[in-house]
C-alpha atoms as a printed R data frame, in Angstrom:
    type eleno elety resid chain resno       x        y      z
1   ATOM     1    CA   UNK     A     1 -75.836 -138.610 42.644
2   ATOM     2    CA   UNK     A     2 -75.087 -138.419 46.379
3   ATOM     3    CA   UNK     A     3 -78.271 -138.355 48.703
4   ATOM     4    CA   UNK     A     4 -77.523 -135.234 50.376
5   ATOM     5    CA   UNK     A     5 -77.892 -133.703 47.083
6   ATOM     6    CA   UNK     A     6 -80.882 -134.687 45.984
7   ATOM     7    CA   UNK     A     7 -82.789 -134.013 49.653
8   ATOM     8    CA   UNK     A     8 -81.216 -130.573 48.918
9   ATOM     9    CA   UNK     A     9 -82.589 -130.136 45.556
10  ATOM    10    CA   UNK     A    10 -85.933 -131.497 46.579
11  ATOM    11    CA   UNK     A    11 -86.057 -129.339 49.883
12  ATOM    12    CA   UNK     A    12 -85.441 -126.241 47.266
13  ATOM    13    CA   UNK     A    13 -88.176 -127.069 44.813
14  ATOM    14    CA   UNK     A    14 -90.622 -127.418 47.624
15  ATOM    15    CA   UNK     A    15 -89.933 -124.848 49.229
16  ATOM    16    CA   UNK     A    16 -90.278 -122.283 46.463
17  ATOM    17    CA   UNK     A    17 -93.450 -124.400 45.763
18  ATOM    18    CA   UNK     A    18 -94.798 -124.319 49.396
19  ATOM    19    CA   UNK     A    19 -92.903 -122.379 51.743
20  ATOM    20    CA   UNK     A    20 -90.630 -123.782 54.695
21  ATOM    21    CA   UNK     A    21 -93.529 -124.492 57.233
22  ATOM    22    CA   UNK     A    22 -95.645 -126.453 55.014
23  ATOM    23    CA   UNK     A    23 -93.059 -128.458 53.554
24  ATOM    24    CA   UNK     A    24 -92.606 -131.542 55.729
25  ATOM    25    CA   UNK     A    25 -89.707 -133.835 56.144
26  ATOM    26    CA   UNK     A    26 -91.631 -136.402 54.256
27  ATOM    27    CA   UNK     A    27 -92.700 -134.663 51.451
28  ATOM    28    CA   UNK     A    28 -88.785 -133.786 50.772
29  ATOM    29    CA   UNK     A    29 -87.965 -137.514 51.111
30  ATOM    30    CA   UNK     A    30 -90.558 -138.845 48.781
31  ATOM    31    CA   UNK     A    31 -89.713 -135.968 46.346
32  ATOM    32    CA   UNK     A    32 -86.139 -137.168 46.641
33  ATOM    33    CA   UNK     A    33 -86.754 -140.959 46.119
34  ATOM    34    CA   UNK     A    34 -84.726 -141.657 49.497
35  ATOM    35    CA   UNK     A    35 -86.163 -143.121 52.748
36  ATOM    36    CA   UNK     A    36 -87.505 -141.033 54.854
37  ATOM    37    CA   UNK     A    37 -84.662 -142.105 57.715
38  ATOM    38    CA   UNK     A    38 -82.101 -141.297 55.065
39  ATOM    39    CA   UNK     A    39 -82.876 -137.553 55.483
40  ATOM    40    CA   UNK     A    40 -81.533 -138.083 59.015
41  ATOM    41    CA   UNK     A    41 -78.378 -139.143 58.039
42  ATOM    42    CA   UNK     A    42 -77.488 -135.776 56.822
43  ATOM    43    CA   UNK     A    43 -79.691 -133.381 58.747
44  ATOM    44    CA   UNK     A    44 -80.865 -133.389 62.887
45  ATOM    45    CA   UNK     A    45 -83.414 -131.315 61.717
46  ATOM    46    CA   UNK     A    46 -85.635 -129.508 59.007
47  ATOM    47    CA   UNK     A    47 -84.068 -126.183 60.281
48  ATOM    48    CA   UNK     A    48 -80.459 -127.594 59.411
49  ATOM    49    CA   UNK     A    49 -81.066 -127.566 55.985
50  ATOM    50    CA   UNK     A    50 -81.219 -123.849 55.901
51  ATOM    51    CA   UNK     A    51 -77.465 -123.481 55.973
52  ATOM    52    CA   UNK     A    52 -77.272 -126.162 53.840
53  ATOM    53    CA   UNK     A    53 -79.243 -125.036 50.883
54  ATOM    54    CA   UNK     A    54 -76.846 -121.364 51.667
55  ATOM    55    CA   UNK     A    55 -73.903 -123.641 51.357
56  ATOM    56    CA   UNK     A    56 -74.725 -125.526 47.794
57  ATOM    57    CA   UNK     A    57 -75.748 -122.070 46.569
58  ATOM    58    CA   UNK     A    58 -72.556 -120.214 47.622
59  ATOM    59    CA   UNK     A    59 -70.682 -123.622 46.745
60  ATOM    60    CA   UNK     A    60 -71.980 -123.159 42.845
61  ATOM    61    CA   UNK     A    61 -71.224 -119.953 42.650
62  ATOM    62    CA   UNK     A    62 -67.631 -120.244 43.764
63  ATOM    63    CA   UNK     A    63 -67.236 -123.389 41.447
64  ATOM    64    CA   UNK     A    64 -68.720 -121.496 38.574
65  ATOM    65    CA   UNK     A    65 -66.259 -118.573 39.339
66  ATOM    66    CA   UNK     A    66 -62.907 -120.852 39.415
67  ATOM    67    CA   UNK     A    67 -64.122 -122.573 36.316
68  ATOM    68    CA   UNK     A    68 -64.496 -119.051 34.630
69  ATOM    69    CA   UNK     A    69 -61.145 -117.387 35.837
70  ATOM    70    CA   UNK     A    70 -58.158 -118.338 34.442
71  ATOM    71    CA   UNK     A    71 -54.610 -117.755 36.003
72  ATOM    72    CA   UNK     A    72 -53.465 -116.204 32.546
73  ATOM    73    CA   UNK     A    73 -56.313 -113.502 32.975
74  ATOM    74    CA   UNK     A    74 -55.430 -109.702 33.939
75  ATOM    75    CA   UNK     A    75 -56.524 -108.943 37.385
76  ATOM    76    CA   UNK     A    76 -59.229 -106.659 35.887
77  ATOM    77    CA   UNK     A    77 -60.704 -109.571 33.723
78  ATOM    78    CA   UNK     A    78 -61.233 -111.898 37.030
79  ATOM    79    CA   UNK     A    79 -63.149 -109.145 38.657
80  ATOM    80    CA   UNK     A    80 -65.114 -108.889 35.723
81  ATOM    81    CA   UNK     A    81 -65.919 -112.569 35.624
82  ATOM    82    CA   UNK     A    82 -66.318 -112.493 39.607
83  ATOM    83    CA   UNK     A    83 -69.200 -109.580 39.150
84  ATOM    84    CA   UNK     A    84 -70.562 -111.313 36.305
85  ATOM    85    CA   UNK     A    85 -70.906 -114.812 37.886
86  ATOM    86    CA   UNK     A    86 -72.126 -113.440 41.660
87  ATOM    87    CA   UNK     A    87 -74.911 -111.086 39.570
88  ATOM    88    CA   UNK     A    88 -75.778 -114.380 37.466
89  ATOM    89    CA   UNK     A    89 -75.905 -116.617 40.626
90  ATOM    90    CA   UNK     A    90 -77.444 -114.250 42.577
91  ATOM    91    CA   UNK     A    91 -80.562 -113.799 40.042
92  ATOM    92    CA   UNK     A    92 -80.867 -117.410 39.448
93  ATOM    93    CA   UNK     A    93 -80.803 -118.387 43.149
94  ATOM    94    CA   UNK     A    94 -82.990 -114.776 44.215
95  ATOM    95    CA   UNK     A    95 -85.760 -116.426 45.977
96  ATOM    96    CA   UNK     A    96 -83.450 -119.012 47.965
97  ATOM    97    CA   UNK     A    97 -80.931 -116.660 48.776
98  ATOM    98    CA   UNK     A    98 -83.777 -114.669 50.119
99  ATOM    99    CA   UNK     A    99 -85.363 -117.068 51.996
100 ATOM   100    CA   UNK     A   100 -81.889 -118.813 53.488
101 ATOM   101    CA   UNK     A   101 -81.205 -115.182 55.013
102 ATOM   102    CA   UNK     A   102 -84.489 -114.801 56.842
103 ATOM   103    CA   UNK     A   103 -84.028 -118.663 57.800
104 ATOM   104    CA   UNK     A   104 -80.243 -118.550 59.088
105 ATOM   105    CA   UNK     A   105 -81.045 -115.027 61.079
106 ATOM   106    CA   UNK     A   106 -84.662 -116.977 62.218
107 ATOM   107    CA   UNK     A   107 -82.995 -119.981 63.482
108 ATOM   108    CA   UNK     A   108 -79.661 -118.076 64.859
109 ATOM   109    CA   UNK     A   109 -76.968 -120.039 62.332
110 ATOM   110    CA   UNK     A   110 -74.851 -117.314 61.743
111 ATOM   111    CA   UNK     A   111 -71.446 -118.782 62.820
112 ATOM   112    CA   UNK     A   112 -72.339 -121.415 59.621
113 ATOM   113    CA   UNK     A   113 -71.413 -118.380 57.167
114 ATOM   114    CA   UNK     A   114 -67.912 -117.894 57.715
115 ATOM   115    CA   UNK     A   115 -67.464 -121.655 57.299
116 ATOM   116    CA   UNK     A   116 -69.366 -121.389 54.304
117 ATOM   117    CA   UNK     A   117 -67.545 -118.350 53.186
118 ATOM   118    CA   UNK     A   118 -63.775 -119.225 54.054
119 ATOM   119    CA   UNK     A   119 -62.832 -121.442 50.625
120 ATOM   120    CA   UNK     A   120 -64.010 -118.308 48.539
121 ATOM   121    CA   UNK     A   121 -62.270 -115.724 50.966
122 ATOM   122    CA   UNK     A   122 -59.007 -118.066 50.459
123 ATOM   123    CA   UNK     A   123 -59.689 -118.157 47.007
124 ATOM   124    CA   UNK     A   124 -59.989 -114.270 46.422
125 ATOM   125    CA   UNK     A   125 -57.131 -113.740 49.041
126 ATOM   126    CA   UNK     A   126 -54.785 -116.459 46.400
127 ATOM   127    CA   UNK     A   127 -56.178 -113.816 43.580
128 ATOM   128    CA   UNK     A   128 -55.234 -110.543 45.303
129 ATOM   129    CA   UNK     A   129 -51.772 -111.919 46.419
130 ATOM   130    CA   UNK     A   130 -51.082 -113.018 42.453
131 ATOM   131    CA   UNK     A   131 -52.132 -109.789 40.876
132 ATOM   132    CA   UNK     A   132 -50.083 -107.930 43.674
133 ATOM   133    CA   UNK     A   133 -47.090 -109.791 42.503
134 ATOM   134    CA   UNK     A   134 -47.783 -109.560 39.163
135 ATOM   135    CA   UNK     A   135 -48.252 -105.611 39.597
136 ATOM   136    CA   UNK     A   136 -52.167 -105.666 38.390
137 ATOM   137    CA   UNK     A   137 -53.128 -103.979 41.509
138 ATOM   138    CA   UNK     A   138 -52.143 -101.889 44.172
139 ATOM   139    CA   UNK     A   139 -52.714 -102.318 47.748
140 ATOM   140    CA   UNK     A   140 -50.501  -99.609 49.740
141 ATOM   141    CA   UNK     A   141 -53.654  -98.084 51.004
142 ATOM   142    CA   UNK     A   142 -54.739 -101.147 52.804
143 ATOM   143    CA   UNK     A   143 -52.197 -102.282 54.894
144 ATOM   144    CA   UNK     A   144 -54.382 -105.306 56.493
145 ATOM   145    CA   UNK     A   145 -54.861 -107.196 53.234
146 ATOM   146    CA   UNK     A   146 -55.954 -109.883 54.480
147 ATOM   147    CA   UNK     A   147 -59.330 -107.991 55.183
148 ATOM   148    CA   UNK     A   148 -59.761 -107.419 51.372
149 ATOM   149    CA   UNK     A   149 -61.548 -111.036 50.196
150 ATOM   150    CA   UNK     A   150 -64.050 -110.312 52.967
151 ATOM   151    CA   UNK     A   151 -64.697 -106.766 52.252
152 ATOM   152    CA   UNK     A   152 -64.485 -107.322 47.908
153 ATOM   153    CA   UNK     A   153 -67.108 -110.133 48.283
154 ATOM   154    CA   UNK     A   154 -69.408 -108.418 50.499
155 ATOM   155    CA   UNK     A   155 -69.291 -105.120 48.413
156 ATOM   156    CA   UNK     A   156 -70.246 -107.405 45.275
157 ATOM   157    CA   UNK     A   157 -73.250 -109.015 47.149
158 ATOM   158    CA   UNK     A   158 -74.168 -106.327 48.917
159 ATOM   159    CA   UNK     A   159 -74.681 -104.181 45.895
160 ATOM   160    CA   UNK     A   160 -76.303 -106.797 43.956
161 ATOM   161    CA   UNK     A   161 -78.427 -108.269 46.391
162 ATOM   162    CA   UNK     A   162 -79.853 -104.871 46.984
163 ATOM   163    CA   UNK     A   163 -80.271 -104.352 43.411
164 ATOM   164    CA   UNK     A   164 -81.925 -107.689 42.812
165 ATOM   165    CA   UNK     A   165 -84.014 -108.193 45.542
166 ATOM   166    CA   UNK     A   166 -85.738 -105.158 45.830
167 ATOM   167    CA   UNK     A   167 -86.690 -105.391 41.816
168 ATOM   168    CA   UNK     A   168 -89.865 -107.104 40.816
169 ATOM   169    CA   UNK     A   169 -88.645 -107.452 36.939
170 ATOM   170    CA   UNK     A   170 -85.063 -107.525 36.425
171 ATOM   171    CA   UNK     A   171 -83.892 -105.677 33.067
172 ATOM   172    CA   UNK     A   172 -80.804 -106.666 30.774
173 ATOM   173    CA   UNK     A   173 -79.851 -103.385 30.694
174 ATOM   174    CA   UNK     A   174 -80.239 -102.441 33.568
175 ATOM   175    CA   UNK     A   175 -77.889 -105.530 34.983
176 ATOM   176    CA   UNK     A   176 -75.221 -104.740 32.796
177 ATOM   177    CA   UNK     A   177 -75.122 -101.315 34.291
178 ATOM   178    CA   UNK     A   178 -75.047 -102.501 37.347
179 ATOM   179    CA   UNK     A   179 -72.101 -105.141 36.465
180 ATOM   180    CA   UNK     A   180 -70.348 -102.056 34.968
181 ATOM   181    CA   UNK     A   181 -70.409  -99.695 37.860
182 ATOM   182    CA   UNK     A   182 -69.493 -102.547 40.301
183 ATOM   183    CA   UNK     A   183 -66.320 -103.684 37.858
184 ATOM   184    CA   UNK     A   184 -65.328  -99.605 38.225
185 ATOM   185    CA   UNK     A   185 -65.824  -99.217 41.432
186 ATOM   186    CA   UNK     A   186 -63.737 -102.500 42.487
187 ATOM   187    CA   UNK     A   187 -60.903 -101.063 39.576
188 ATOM   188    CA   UNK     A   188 -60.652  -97.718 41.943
189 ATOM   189    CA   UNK     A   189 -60.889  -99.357 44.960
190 ATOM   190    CA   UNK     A   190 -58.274 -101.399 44.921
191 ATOM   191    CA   UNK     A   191 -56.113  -99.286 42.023
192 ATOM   192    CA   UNK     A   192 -56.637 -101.916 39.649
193 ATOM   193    CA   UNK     A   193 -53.677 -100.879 36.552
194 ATOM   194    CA   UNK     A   194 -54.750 -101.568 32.720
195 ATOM   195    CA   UNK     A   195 -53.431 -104.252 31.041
């Protein structure tokens, strides 16, 4: 398992466990197993990790969304799989996600999210441009598609972050709801056609 990794993964646990300001550079080392120089390979500082724990987060959730979607899928069934995965992710991941927003607007690393962002935005944009061909969807009424990725993604998060974060306990039934009016929303947004 690479070292990055596993200072990520420790940095996470103690951080839900302690909060950012008590949890030392040490203490993430040791919980890792790796010398405390090694964390200094990978990171200038404790702050840089911030973007990094954003990245392996949004990097999981894109993985588990390419594994999910396959090319022989309608158009409508990728959405589905892309609400399903970011509402899954986004639960799982709550109190980081959380906690690497107030962090990355804290400590001014903004710029890192489009970098983080731009294999998912290419990925979406590869979607779009597949189901347009293949007459699943209809774009006429945007005619700067290459805006769509950007704008599909943050309606999804947006949505569901503001759904999950402000709710203490989070109800099946209530999240399939939620997955439901997203998935209808995106199918009349972009003119999504039936299978």
């Amino acid at each position: 398992m690479k070292k990055d990794y596993l200072i990520l993964q420790a940095a996470i646990e103690l951080i839900k466990e302690k909060g950012f300001e008590k949890t030392s550079i040490s203490a993430i080392t040791k919980k890792a197993g790796v010398a405390h120089g090694t964390f200094y390979r990978y990171f200038k500082s404790k702050n840089e990790i911030i973007p990094a724990i954003a990245e392996l987060i949004f990097e999981d959730l894109l993985t588990t969304a390419q594994t999910r979607v396959d090319s022989s899928m309608h158009f409508s069934e990728k959405m589905e799989c892309l609400v399903s995965v970011t509402l899954q992710k986004t639960s799982e991941y709550k109190e980081m996600l959380i906690f690497c927003y107030s962090g990355m607007a804290l400590h001014s690393s903004f710029e890192k999210w489009e970098e983080i962002y731009s294999d998912y935005y290419e990925w979406l944009g590869s979607l779009l441009l597949d189901a347009q061909i293949k007459k699943e969807i209809d774009l006429s009424a945007y005619p700067e598609a290459k805006m769509l990725p950007k704008m599909i993604i943050s309606s999804i998060e947006s949505i569901t972050e503001n759904y999950l974060f402000s709710m203490e306990n989070e109800q099946t039934e209530d999240k399939v709801l939620l997955e439901r009016q997203i998935i209808t929303f995106l199918t009349q947004a972009l003119n999504i056609k039936k299978k």
